[in-house]
Structure formats: C-alpha cells, structure tokens
PyMOL commands that place a pseudoatom at each C-alpha (Angstrom):
pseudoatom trace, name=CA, resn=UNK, resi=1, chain=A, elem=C, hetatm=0, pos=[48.989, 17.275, -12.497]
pseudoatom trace, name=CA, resn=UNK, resi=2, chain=A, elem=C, hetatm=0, pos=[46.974, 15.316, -14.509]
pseudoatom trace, name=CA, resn=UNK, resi=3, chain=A, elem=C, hetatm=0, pos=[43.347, 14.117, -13.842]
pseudoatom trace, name=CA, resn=UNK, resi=4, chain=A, elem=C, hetatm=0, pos=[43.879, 10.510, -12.546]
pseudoatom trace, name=CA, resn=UNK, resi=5, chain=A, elem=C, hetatm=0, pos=[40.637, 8.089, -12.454]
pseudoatom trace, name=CA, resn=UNK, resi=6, chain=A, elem=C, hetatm=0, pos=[40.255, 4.468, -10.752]
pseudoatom trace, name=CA, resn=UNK, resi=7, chain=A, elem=C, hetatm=0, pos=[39.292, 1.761, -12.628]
pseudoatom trace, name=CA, resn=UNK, resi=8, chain=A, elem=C, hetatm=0, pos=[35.640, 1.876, -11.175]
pseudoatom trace, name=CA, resn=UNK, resi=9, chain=A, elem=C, hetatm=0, pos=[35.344, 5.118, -12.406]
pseudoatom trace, name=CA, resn=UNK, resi=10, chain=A, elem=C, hetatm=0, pos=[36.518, 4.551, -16.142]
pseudoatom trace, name=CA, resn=UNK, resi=11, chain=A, elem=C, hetatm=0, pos=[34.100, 1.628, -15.906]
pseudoatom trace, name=CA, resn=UNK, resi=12, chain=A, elem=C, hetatm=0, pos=[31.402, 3.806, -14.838]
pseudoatom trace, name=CA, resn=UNK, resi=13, chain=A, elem=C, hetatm=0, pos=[31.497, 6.171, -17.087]
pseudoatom trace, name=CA, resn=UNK, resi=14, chain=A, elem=C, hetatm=0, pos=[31.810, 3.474, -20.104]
pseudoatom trace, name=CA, resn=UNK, resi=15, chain=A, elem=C, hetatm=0, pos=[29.152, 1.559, -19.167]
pseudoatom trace, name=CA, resn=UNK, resi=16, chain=A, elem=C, hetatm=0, pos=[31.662, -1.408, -18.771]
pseudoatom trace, name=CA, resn=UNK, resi=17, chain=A, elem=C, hetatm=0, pos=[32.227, -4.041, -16.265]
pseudoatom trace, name=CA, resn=UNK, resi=18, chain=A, elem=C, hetatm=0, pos=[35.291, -3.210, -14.076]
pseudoatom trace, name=CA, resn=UNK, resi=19, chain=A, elem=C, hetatm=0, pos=[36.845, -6.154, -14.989]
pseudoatom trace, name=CA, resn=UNK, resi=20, chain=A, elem=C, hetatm=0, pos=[36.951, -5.381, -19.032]
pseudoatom trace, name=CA, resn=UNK, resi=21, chain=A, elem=C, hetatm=0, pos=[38.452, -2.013, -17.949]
pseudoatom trace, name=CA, resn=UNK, resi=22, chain=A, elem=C, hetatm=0, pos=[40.606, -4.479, -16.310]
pseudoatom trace, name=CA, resn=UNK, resi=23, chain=A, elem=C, hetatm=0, pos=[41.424, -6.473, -19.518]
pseudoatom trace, name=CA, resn=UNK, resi=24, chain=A, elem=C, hetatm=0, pos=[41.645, -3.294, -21.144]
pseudoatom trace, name=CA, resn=UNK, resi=25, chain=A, elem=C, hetatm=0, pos=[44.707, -2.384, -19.089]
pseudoatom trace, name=CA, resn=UNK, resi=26, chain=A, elem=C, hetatm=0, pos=[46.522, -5.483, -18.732]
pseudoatom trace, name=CA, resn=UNK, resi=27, chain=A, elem=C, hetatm=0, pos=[46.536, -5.917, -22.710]
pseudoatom trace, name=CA, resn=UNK, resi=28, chain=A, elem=C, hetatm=0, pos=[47.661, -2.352, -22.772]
pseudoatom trace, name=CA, resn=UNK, resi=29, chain=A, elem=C, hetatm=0, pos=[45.013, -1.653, -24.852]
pseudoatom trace, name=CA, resn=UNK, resi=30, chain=A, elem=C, hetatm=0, pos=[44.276, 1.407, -22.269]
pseudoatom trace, name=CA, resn=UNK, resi=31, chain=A, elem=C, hetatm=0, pos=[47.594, 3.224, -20.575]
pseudoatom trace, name=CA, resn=UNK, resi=32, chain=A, elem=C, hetatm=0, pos=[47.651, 3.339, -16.853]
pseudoatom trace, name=CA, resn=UNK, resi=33, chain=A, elem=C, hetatm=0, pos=[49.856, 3.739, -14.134]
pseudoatom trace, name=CA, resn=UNK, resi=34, chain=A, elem=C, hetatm=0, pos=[49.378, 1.491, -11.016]
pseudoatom trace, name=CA, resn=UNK, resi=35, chain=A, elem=C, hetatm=0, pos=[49.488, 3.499, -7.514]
pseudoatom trace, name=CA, resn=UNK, resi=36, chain=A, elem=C, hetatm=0, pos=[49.966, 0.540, -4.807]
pseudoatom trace, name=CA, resn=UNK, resi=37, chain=A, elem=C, hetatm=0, pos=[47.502, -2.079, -5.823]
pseudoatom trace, name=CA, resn=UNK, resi=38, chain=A, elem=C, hetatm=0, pos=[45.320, -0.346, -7.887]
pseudoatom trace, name=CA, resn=UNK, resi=39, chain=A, elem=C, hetatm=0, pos=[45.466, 1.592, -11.480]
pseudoatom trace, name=CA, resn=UNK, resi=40, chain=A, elem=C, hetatm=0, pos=[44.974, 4.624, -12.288]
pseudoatom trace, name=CA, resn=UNK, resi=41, chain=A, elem=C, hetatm=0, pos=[43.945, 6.289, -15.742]
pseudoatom trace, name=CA, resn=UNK, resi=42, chain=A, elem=C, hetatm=0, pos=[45.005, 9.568, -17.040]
pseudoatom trace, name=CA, resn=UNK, resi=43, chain=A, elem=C, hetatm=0, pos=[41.848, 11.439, -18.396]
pseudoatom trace, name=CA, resn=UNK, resi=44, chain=A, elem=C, hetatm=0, pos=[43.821, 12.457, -21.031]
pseudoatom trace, name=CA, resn=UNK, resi=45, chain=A, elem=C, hetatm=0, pos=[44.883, 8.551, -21.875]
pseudoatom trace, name=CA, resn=UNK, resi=46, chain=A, elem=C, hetatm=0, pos=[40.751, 7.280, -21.553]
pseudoatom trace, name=CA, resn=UNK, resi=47, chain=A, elem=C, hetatm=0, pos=[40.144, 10.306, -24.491]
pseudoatom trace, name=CA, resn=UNK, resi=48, chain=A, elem=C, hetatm=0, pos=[42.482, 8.744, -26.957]
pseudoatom trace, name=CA, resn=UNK, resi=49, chain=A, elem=C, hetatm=0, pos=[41.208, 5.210, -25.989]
pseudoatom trace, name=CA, resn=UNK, resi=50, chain=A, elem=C, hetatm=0, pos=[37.884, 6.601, -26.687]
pseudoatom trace, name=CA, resn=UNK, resi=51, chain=A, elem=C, hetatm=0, pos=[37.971, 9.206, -29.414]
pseudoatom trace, name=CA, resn=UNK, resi=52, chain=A, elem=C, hetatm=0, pos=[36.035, 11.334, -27.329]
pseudoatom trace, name=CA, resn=UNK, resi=53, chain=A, elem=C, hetatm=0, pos=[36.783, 13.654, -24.183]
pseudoatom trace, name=CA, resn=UNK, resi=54, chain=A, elem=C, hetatm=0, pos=[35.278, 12.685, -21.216]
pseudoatom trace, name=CA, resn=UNK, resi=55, chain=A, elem=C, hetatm=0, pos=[31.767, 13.934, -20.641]
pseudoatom trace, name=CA, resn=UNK, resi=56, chain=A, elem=C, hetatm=0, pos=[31.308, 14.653, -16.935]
pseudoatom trace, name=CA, resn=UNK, resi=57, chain=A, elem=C, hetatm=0, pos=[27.493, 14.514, -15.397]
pseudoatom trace, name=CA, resn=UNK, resi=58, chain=A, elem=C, hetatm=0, pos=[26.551, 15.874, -12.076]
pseudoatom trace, name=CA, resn=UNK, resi=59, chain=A, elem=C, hetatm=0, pos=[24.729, 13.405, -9.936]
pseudoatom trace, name=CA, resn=UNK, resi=60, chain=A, elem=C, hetatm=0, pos=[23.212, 14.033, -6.820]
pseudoatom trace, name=CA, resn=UNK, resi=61, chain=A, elem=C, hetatm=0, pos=[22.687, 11.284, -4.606]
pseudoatom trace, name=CA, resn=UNK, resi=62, chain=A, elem=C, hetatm=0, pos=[20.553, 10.012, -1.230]
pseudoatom trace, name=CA, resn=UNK, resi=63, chain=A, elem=C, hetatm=0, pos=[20.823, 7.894, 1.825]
pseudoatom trace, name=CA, resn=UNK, resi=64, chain=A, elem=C, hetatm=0, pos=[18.485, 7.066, 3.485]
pseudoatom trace, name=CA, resn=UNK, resi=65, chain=A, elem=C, hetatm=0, pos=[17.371, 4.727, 6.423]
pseudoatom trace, name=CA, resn=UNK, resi=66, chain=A, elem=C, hetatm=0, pos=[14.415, 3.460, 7.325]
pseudoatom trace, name=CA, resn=UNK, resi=67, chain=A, elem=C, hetatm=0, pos=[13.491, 1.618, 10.673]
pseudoatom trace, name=CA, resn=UNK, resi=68, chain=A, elem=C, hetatm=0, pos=[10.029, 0.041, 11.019]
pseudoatom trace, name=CA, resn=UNK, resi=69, chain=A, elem=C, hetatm=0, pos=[9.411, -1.185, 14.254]
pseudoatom trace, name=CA, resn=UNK, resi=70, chain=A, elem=C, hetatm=0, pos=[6.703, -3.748, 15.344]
pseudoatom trace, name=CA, resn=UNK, resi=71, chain=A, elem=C, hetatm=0, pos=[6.335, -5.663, 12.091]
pseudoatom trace, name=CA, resn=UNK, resi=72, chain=A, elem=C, hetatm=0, pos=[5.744, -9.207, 11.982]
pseudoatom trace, name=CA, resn=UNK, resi=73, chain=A, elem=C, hetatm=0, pos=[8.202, -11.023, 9.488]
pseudoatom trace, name=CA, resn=UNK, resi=74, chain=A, elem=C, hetatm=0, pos=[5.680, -11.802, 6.670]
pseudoatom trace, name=CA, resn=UNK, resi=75, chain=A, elem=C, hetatm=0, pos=[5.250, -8.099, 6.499]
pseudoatom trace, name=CA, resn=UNK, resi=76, chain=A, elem=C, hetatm=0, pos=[8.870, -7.175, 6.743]
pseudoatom trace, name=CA, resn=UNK, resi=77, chain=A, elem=C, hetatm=0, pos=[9.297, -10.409, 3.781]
pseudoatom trace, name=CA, resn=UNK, resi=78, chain=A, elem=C, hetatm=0, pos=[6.495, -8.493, 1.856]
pseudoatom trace, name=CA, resn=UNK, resi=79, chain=A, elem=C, hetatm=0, pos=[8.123, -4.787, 1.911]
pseudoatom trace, name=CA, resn=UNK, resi=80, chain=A, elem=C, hetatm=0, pos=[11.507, -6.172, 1.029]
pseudoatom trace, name=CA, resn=UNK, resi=81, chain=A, elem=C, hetatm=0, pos=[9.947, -8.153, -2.218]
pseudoatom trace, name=CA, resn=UNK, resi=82, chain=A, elem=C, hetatm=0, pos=[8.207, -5.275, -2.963]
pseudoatom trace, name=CA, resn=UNK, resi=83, chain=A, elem=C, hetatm=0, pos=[11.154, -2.745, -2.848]
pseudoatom trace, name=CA, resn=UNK, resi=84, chain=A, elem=C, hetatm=0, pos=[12.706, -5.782, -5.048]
pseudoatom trace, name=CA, resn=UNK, resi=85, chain=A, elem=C, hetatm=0, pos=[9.925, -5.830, -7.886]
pseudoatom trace, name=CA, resn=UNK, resi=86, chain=A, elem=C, hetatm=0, pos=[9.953, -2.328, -8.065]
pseudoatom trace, name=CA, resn=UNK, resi=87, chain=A, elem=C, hetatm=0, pos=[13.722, -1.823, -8.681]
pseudoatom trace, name=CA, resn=UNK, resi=88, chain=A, elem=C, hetatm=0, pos=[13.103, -4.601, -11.917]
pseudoatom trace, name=CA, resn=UNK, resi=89, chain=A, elem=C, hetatm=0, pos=[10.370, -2.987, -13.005]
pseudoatom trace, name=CA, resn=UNK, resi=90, chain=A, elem=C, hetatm=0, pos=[12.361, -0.255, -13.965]
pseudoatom trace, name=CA, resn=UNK, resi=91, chain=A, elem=C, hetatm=0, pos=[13.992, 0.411, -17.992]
pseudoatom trace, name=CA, resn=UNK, resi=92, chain=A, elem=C, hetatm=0, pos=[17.794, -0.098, -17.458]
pseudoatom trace, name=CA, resn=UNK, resi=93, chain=A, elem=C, hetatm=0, pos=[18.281, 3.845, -19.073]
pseudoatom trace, name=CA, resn=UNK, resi=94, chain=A, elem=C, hetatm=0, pos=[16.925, 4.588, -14.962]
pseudoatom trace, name=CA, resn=UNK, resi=95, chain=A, elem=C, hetatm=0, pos=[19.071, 6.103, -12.333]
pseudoatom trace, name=CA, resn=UNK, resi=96, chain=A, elem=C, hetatm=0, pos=[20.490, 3.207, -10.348]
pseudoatom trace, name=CA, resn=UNK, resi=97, chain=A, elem=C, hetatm=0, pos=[19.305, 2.617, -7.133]
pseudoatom trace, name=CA, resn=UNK, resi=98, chain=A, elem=C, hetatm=0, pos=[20.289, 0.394, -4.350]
pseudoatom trace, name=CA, resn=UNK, resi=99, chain=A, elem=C, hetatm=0, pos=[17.977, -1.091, -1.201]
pseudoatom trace, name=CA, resn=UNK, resi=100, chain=A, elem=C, hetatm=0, pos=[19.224, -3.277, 1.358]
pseudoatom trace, name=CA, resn=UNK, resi=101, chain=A, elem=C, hetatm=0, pos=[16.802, -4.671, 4.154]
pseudoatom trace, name=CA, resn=UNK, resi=102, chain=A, elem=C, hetatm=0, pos=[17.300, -6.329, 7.552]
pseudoatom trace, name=CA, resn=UNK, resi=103, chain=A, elem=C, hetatm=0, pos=[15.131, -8.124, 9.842]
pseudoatom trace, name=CA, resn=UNK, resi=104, chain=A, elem=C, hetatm=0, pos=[15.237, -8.598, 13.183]
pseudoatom trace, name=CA, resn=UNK, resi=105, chain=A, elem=C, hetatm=0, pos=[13.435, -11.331, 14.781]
pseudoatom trace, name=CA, resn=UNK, resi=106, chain=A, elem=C, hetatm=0, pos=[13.702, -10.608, 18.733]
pseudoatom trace, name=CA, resn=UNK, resi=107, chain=A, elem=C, hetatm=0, pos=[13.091, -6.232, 18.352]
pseudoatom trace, name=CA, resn=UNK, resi=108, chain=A, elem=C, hetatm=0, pos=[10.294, -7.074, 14.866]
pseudoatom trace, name=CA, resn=UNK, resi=109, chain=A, elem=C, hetatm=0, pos=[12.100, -4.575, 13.241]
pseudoatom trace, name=CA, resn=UNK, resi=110, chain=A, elem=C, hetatm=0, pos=[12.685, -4.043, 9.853]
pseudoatom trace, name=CA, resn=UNK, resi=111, chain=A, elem=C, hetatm=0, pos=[15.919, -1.797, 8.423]
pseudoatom trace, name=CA, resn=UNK, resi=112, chain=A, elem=C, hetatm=0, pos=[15.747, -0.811, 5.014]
pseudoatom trace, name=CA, resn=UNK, resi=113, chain=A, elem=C, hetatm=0, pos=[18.665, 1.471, 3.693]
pseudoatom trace, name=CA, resn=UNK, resi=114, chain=A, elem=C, hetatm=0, pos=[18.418, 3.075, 0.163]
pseudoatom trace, name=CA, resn=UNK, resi=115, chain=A, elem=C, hetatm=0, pos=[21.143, 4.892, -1.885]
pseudoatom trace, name=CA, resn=UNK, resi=116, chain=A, elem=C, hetatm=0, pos=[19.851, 6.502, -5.020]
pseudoatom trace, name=CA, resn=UNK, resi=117, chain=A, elem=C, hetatm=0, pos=[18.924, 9.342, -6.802]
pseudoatom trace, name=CA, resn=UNK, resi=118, chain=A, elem=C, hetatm=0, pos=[16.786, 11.912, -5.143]
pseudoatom trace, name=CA, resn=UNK, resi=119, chain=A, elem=C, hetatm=0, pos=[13.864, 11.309, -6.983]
pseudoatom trace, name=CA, resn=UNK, resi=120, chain=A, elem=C, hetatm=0, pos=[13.848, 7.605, -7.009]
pseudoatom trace, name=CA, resn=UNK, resi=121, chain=A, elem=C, hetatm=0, pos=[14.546, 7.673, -3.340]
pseudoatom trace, name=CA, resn=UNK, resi=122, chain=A, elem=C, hetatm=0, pos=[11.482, 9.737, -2.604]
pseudoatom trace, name=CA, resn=UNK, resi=123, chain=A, elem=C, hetatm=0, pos=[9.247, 7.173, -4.444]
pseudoatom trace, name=CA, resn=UNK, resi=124, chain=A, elem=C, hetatm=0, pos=[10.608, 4.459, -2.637]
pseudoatom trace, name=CA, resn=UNK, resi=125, chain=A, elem=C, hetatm=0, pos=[10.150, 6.453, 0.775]
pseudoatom trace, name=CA, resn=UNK, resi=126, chain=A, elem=C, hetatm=0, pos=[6.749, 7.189, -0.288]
pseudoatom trace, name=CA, resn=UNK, resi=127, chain=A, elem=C, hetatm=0, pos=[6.266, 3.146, -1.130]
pseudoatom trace, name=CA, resn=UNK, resi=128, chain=A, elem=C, hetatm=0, pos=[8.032, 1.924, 1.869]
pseudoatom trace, name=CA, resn=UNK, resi=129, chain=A, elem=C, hetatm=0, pos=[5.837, 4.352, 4.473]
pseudoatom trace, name=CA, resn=UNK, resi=130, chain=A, elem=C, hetatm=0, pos=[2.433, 3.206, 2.683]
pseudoatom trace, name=CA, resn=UNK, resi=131, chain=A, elem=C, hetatm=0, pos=[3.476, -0.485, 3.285]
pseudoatom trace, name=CA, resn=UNK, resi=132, chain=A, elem=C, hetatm=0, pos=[4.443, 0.109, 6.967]
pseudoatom trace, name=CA, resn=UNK, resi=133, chain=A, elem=C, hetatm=0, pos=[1.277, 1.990, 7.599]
pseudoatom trace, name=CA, resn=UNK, resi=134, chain=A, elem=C, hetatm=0, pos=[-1.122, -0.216, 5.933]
pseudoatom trace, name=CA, resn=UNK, resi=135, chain=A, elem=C, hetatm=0, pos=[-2.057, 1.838, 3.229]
pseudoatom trace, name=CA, resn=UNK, resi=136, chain=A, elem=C, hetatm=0, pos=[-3.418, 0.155, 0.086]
for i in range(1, 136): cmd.bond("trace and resi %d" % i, "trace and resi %d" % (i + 1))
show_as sticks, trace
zoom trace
C-alpha cells in the first residue's frame, strides 16, 4: 500500500500554504486521490511533482501548561506580550512554536499553553517562571 499524505502534510513539508497545495491539486498539477472530503497524496506522486524523494525529519515535540495563580491582569497582559515579542524575535529558519494564554478575572489566574520544540519550550518555561516570580 502506498504511503498516502494529507494535504497539511505535503504543505508542511514544502514550505507551502495548504491552500497552494490545494491549487496544486485541483489544476492537477499534483495527482491525488480524495478519501471523503479530503485528499490524499501518494509519496510516490509528491516525488515526481518535486524531482526529489521526500526527505523525512524527526521532530520531537512539547506540551506544556502553565497555571499562574494570583496575578493581577496587568501582569498576566505583561507575560502574554512578552511570550509574544519573544516568538517575533525569532529568524523564521527557528523551530515553530505556539503559546496560547488565558486570563481569568474572578480566580486571577493566568493559563498559558505552549506546543513546541523541546528546547524552545524550555526557554519559554524558564521565561514564563521568572515573570511569575518576579525575577528581573
């Protein structure tokens, strides 16, 4: 059976936007066979459309959660702008990383969930706990 990928995944590996993997498919510039609602790409079909076989990379990723309880809202504002600059401070070549926050008002507690790389996790953990315990 062949190796099937989603369009996400063809994208991904391109560095395309899913929706010109999208074009790609509909102008049948790029063979694939739709399962349901979705397509699906032959690995062997994305190596002709690319010249090139496809090069897989092993990626190890993190979630995590953090929960800081008793902050006041400008503090929970500053942490969240902070994670914010940090991310686009980074070169574009970086791991991606991804950091939601959520306040809430009645508990003063502040949720911040990051999904990265190990590394870049760990420096935002580091970051994030030096914020929450007043460190300068």
């Amino acid at each position: 059976m062949p190796e099937l990928y989603s369009v996400e995944q063809v994208a991904g590996l391109l560095g395309l936007h899913v929706r010109t993997v999208r074009g790609y498919v509909r102008d049948g510039k790029l063979p694939a066979t739709r399962i349901g609602k979705q397509y699906r790409i032959a690995r062997h079909d994305l190596e002709e459309f690319t010249g090139a076989p496809v090069q897989r990379h092993r990626r190890v990723e993190v979630t995590s959660v953090v929960q800081v309880d008793a902050i006041d809202p400008e503090a929970a504002s500053r942490i969240g702008l902070t994670m914010t600059g940090a991310l686009n401070g980074r070169d574009s070549g970086d791991a991606r990383i991804r950091v939601e926050t959520a306040y809430d008002p009645e508990r003063a507690s502040l949720k911040i969930v990051l999904i990265g790389d190990t590394d870049d996790t760990a420096e935002l953990l580091r970051l994030v706990g030096a914020m929450a315990r007043g460190d300068r």
